[in-house]
Phi, psi and omega in degrees: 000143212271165132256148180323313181274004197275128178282149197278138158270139175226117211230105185226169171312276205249236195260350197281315173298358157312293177322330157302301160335281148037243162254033146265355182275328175297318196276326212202044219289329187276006179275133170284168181204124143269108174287131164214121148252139207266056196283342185285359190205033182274133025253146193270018176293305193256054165245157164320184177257331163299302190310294203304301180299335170276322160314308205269003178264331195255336176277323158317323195284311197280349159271012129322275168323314199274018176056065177269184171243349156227153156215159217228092198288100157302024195208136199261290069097312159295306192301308197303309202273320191195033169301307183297002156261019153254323194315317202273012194246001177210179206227068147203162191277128199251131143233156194233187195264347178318288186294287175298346163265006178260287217277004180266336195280334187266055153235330175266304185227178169262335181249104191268135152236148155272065175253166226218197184254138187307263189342293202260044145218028170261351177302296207079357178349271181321338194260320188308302209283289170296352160279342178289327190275305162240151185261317192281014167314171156214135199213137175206122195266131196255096170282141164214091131037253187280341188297352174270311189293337181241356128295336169288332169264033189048029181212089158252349193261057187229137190296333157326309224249309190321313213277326227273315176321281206307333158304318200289302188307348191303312192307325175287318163323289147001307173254031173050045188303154173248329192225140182277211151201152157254077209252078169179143190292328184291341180303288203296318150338338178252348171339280157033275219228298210278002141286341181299306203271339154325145172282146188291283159000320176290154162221138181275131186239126197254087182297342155319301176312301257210307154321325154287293190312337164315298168295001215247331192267020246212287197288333173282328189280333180284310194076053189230033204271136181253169175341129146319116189137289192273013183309136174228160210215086180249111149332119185215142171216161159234074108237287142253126172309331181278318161315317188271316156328291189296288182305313182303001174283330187285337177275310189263016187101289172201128227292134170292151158301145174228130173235121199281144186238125180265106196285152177300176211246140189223128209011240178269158197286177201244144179273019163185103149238027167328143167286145187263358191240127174315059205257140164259154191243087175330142185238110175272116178290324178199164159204167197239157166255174177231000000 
């Protein structure tokens, strides 16, 4: 039987589902979070929809195992390839980033650009999910590459990033977007710098923000809301823990404890889950979270 205090799992590649967090800490403060980011096999935008479907099957099971009572693909790339083929394999409510941020976008403009991780906007996810809601929208989705790889290496306040953003955004300029999507958790981390370059006017939608209020209405409808008080926050990643401490401070506030995690080995193996990213893990004596 699920209990009410039992923690919501939450899950992205990297720090970008840090955002989702987040706004559960604003939205949702009395709730305990299992974090897991999945760093050793980040970034997953340029993985298969197999490779994808299988990651998001081995994180599912260990927070199964580790007994949450929701989970929140803090990942639009996962959300794309392959929520609707897990919801129905575990016995808790899978929610994903799509439908609220699609349905936050017609609430705002008619002319959407998206941009994404190249899988989910090689999906059309976004373009399907806002057009089912208004037909006469129009949308258009933008892969980018590269933009996960220089938030995770921390340089985003760079003249590099300025230009490689100014690229990614023209084509979308171009056709005189009124509203932006972030369809990527990692994305709104760039907020900044996509405002500098943005027209005042465009307005930006963060589907993190929308995801939660999902969940939130989830948990009343559940009666699963938890005790006041008592919230906690625990962290995992499988790759290094200490790189993800360090980078995640800037995002939460303060550094977290990180715990490295061996996720279970879940049907067939995926035919590359090398990491794409070079990480090194600094060997640290203590650290305090605050």
């Amino acid at each position: 039987m699920t209990n009410h205090n039992q923690p919501i799992g939450v899950f992205d590649s990297g720090v970008g589902g840090l955002t989702v967090l987040r706004a559960m800490y604003r939205q949702l403060p009395d709730e305990s979070v299992l974090y897991f980011g999945d760093t050793a096999r980040l970034p997953y935008g340029t993985r298969s929809p197999q490779e994808i479907l299988q990651f998001v099957r081995e994180i599912l099971v260990w927070m199964a195992q580790s007994r949450v009572k929701m989970a929140i693909v803090a990942c639009n790339t996962s959300s794309a390839l392959a929520l609707e083929a897990v919801r129905g394999e575990f016995n808790f409510p899978i929610l994903g980033l799509i439908l609220p941020g699609a349905r936050a976008a017609v609430g705002y403009g008619q002319r959407i650009g998206v941009i994404a991780t190249p899988a989910t906007a090689a999906s059309g996810a976004y373009r399907r999910a806002i057009l089912e809601m208004n037909p006469s929208a129009e949308v258009w989705e933008m892969g980018c590459p590269e933009f996960v790889p220089l938030i995770e290496g921390n340089r985003i306040h760079t003249l590099q990033t300025r230009e490689i953003i100014r690229e990614y955004l023209q084509p979308l300029l171009a056709q005189q977007i009124d509203t932006l999507v972030y369809g990527c958790t990692h994305y709104p981390l760039l907020e900044p710098v996509l405002r500098q370059l943005l027209p005042p006017e465009v307005t930006l939608v963060d589907p993190a923000t929308y995801v939660v209020q999902a969940a939130a209405q989830e948990l009343d409808l559940l009666g699963l809301r938890a005790t006041p008080g008592q919230a906690t926050t625990q962290f995992g990643v499988s790759g290094c823990p200490q790189a993800f401490a360090n980078l995640s401070h800037q995002w939460l506030g303060f550094v977290p404890q990180v715990e490295e995690v061996a996720l279970p080995h879940v049907g067939p193996p995926s035919h590359s889950q090398e990491s794409v990213v070079d990480e090194v893990c600094p060997v640290v004596e203590s650290r305090e979270a605050s």
